[in-house]
N, C-alpha and C positions, 0 to 999 in steps of 0.2 A: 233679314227678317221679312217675311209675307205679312199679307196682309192676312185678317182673321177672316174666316167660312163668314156670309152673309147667313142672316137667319132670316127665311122668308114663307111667303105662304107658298107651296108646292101643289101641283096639280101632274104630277108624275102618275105613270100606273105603277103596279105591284108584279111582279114574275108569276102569270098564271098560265098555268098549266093546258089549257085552249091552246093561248094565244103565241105561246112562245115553245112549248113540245117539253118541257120542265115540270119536276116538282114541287106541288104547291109547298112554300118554307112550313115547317112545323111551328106551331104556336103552344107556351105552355101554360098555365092555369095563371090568376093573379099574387096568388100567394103561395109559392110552392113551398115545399118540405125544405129542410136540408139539403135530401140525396137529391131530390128536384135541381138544386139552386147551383149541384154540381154539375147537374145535365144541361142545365143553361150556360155556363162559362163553355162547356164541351160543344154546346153549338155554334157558338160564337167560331170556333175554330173549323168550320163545317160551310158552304154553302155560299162563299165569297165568288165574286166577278166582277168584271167592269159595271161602271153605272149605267150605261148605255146598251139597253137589249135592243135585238133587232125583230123585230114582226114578222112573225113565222119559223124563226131558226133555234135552232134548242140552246140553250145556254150551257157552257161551259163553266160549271161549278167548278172551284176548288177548294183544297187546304187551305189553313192560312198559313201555313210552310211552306206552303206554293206559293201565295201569292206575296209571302215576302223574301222568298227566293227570286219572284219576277221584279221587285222594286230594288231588289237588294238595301234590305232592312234588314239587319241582322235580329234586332231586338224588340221584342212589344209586350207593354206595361200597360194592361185594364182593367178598371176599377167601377161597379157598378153598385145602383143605390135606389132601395125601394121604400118607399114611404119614411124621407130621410134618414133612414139609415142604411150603412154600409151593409150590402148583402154578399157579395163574393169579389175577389180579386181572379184574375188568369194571366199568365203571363207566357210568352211562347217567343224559343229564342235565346240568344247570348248579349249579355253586355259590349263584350270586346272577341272579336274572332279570332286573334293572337294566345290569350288566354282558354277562349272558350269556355270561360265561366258565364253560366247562367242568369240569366235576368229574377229576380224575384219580385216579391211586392215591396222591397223597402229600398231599391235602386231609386236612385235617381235621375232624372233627366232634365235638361234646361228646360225650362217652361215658356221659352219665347215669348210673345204680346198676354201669355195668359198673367205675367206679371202685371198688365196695368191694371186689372178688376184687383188683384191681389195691393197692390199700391192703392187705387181709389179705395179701398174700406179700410187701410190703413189710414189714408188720409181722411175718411169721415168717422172711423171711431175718434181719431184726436181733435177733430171739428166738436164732437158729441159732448167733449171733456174741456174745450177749450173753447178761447173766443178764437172764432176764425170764421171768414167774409167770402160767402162763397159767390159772390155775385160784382163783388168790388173789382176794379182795375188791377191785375196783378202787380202792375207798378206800383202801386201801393203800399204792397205785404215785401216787395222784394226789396233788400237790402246790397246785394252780392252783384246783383247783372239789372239791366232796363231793355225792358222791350223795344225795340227799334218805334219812331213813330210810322203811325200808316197812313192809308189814306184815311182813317174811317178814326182816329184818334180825336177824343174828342165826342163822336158821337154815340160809338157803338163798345163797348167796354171788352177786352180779353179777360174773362173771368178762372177763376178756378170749373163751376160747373162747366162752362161751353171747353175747356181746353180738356175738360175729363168725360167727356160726351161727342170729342170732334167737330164743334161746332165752332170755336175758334177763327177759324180763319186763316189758322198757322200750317206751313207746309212743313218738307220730310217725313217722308211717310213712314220708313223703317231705318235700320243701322243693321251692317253687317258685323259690328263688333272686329274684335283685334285678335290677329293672330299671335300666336306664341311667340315671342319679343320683341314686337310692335310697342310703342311706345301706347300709351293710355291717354286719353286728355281728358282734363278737367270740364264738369258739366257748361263750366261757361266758355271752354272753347269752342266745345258741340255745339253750343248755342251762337258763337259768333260763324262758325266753318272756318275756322284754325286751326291748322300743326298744330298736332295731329290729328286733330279730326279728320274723319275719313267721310265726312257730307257735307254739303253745303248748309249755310248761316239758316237759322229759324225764323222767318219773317210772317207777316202777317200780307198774303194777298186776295182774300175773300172777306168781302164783308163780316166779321163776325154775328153768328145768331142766323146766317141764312140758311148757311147750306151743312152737311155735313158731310164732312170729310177728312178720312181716318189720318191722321197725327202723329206717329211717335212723336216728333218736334214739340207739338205739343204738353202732351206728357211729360219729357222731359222738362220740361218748364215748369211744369206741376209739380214735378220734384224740388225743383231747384227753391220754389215760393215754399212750401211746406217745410224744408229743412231752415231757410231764413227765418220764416216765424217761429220755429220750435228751438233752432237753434240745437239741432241733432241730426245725424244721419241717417240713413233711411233704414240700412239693415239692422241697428239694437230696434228701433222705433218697431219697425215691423214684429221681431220677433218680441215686446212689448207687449206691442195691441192688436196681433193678429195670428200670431204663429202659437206662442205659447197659452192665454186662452180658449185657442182650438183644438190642442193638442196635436196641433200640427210639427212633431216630431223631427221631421222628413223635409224640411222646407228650411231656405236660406235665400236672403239676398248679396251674400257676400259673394266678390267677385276679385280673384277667381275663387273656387269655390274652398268653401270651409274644410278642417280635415278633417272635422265630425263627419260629414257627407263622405268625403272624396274615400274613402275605403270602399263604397258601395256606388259608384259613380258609372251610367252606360257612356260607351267612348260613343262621339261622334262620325258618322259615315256621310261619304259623298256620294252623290246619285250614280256614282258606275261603281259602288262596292267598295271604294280603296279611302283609309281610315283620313279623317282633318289631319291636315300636316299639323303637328304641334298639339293635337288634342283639341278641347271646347277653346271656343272664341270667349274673350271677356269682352263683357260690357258695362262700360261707362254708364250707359243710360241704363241706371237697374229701374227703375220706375218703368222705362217703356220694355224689356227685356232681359234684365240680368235675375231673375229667379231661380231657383233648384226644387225642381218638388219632386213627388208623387202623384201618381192616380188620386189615390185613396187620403190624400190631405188635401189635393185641391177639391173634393167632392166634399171635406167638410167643410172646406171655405166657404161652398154654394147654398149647404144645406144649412149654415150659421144663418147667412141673408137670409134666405127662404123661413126658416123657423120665426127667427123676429119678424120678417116680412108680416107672417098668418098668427105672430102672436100666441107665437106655442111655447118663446126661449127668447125672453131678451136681458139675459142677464151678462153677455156681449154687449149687443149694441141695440138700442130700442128699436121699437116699432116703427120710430115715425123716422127714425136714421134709415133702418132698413126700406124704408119703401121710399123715401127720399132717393137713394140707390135704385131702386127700380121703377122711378119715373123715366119715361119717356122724355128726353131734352133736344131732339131733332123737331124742326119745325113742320113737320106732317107727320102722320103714322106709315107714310108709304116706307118700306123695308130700304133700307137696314136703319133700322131704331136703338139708338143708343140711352142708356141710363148714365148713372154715374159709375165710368169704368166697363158696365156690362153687355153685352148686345142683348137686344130683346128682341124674342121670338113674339108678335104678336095678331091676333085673331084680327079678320076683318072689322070685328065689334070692337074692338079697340082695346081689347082686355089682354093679358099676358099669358100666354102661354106656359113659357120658359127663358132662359137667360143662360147665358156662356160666353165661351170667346175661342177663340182660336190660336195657336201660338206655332211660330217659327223662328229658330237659330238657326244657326251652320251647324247642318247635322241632326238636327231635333225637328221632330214633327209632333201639334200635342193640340188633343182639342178635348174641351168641357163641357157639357149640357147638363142644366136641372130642371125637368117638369116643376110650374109651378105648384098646381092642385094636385099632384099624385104623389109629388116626391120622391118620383122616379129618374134615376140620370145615370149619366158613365162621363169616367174621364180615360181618356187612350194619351199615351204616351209613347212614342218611338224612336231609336235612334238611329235613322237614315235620311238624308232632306228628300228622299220621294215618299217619306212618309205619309206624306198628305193623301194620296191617293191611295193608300193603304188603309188610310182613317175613315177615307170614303165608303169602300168597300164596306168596311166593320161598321159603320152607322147604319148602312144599308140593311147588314145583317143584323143588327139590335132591332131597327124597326120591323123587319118580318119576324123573327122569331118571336121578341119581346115586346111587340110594340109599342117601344119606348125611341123617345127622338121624333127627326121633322122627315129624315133624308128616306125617298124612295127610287128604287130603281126607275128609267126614263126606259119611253118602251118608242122604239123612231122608225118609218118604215122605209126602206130604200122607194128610191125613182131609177130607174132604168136608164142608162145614156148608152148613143150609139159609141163607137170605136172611135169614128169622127169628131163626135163633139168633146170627147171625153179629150182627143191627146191633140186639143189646144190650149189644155191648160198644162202638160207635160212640158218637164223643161227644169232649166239651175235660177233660183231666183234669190239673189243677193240679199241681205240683212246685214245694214250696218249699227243700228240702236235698238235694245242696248247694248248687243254684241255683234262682233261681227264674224258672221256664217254664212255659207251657201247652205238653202234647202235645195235639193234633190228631189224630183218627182216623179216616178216609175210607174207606166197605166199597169194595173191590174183591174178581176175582175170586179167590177159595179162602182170604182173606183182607184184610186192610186194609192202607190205605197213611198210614204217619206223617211227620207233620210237628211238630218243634219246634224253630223258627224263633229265631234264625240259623243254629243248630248241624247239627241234624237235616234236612234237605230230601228229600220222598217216598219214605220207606224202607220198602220192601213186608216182610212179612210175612203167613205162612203158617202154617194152619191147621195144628197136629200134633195134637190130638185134646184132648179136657177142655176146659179155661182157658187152654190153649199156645199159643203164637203163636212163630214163630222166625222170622229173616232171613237172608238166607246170607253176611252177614259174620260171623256166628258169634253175633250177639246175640239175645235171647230177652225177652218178655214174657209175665208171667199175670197172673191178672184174682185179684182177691178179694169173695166174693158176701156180701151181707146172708142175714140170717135165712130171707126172702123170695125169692131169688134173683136179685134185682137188682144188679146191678155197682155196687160202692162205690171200688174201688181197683185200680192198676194197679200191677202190680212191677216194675220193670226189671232189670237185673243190677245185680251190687252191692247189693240188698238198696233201691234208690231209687224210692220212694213215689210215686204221682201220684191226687190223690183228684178223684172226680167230678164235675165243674161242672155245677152246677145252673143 
């Protein structure tokens, strides 16, 4: 499991037609017809590309056939929502490419981290109905496991809100879940990092309340405290106080998945095409990941908040729960701003924008947005793990056509490098964490072409000026020079090393 899209403020340009030798995207009215709201899902499949244009060079538009034949994503599930209501579903693609049966709107796909927003308003509807301490020492409420002591025990408290806003303290940040007959472990093994756990132990090493930063670990804790007070499990609880007052249909936390679901289930793909050995991963930590939804039921989950939130529908969960939810719990407004459960998209004036999350399993790729004030959103759903980049793409294309969402195209302009400067950064430069690979690096022109085989296959990059090198799926490398000025290391994103083979 990824970490979720950051929601922040963008200062990206737009594909104009000047600037880049392209067609300006069409835009359609605010309130279109019927037939309208089918030409809208029909553009969505129209006018997709990397995020990354270049200045001056025309852009290569595609299908979205195309560009999930380039990710190799067999399947894609969108659900879109204008002044919260559900306005159109499109789907494009197959479930399973052995079968070849069709993806529809009532498929399902693993909803990765978009489970913890789905968990936190399960856990604040039963806060709403119940005594429950959202500021207390989780030691407190836990009866089943104890939080190891830390340093900061004693003076700074692991709460329910800080561990459902990231602000905790607590590490592991995701779970890759279990393969098909892999043993399961109980939440308090994941919590100690025991057979079978497949992570290491949940501790607390940041001061809690300072900083924030993203959790599964956490989360799972939040589960574990929640099921002790209630003294119930999370999947009836869920479909309880959140699935079945939504008429969330389509939605499970059961793990592995229910058989009500598994009749309409998309199988999982790996980034070079070839199916999860064994089908979906189960996960242990349904609170941080173990979900089954829809498009069109996570988009009522958002538009449930958002109604109570403005006080249009709180016959779910009040006013003051919902906005409770969409406070702000990171100790600055600078991005990424978490609520309880939700990310928040927020305005430099400090006001909310929107709200979502992102989600990733083996295999699933799946993100959520809902405008606050307009009640405009979409939820995307995929089953391939380079879906992500897929998502990308389709956010980009909702905000040009529909102007709804944050994500705009980045418009970058190359710097020129001689022959010379360019193939001192050519050459094999070893990676041993997290994996271990040789990058390959081949001068082409304005830059070089990488190869880190099986994973990576000729991925051009482009001179930006210095030690920069960028791609236009969004990714970036720089170089690290000796004393001397000889290339010793290569950086990737995320902070991942590749040191120079001699």
């Amino acid at each position: 499991m990824k970490t979720n899209k950051i929601f922040a403020s963008l200062t990206l340009s737009f594909c104009l037609a000047s600037l880049l030798g392209c067609t300006e995207p069409e835009t359609l009215p605010a309130s279109p017809s019927p037939a309208e709201e089918s030409k809208e899902a029909n553009l969505i499949k129209t006018g997709l590309a990397e995020r990354i244009r270049i200045e001056g060079q025309e852009v290569d538009f595609q299908s979205l056939e195309q560009r999930q034949a380039f990710y190799n994503v067999p399947g894609v599930s969108v659900a879109f929502m204008r002044n919260g209501q559900l306005a159109w579903t499109m789907q494009s693609g197959v479930k399973d490419l052995t079968t070849g049966l069709v993806v529809d709107k009532d498929t399902v796909f693993q909803a990765g981290s978009i489970s913890k927003p789905a968990f936190a308003t399960v856990l604040m509807k039963y806060r709403q109905d119940n005594s429950l301490d959202l500021d207390t020492d989780v030691n407190n409420l836990l009866t089943n496991w104890q939080l190891p002591e830390h340093e900061w025990t004693g003076q700074e408290v692991v709460s329910l809100r800080r561990l459902l806003s990231h602000t905790a303290g607590t590490t592991v940040h995701g779970f890759p879940g279990y393969a098909a007959g892999e043993a399961v472990p109980t939440l308090q093994q994941v919590l100690d990092g025991v057979t079978p756990a497949n992570t290491s132990a949940v501790v607390v090493d940041i001061q809690p309340g300072t900083q924030m930063r993203y959790s599964g670990g956490g989360t799972t804790l939040a589960q574990l405290t929640l099921q002790d007070v209630s003294g119930e499990p999370l999947p009836p609880m869920a479909q309880k106080l959140l699935f079945t007052p939504l008429n969330m249909t389509r939605s499970s936390f059961e793990q592995p998945i229910s058989p009500t679901l598994s009749g309409n289930m998309a199988t999982p793909y790996n980034d070079d095409g070839s199916p999860v050995e064994g089908g979906a991963h189960t996960y242990a930590t349904l609170a941080a990941a173990g979900m089954w939804s829809t498009p069109s039921d996570m988009l009522k989950m958002a538009s449930g908040v958002r109604s109570a939130y403005l006080g249009l529908e709180t016959d779910w969960i009040t006013k003051a729960t919902a906005q409770e939810i969409l406070t702000n719990n990171t100790p600055t407004n600078k991005a990424p701003n978490v609520g309880i459960g939700f990310f928040i998209n927020m305005g430099e004036d400090g006001k909310i924008r929107g709200f979502g999350h992102g989600g990733a399993d083996k295999g699933f790729m799946s993100q959520l947005y809902l405008e606050l004030d307009t009640g405009n959103g979409y939820a995307i759903m995929t089953n391939g793990d380079r879906g992500t980049q897929l998502i990308s793409e389709l956010e980009i294309r909702l905000k040009e056509a529909l102007d709804v969402g944050y994500s705009q195209a980045e418009v970058k302009s190359l710097v020129s490098i001689s022959q010379t400067e360019l193939s001192k950064y050519i050459g094999t430069y070893v990676v041993t964490t997290p994996v271990d690979v040789e990058i390959v690096l081949q001068e082409a022109k304005d830059g070089f072409v990488l190869n880190a085989l099986p994973n990576i296959e000729n991925e051009k990059y482009f001179h930006e000026g210095g030690d920069r090198f960028f791609a236009k799926n969004g990714s970036s490398i720089s170089f690290e020079l000796d004393d001397n000025g000889i290339v010793k290391t290569l950086v990737m994103d995320n902070d991942i090393l590749g040191e120079r083979k001699e």
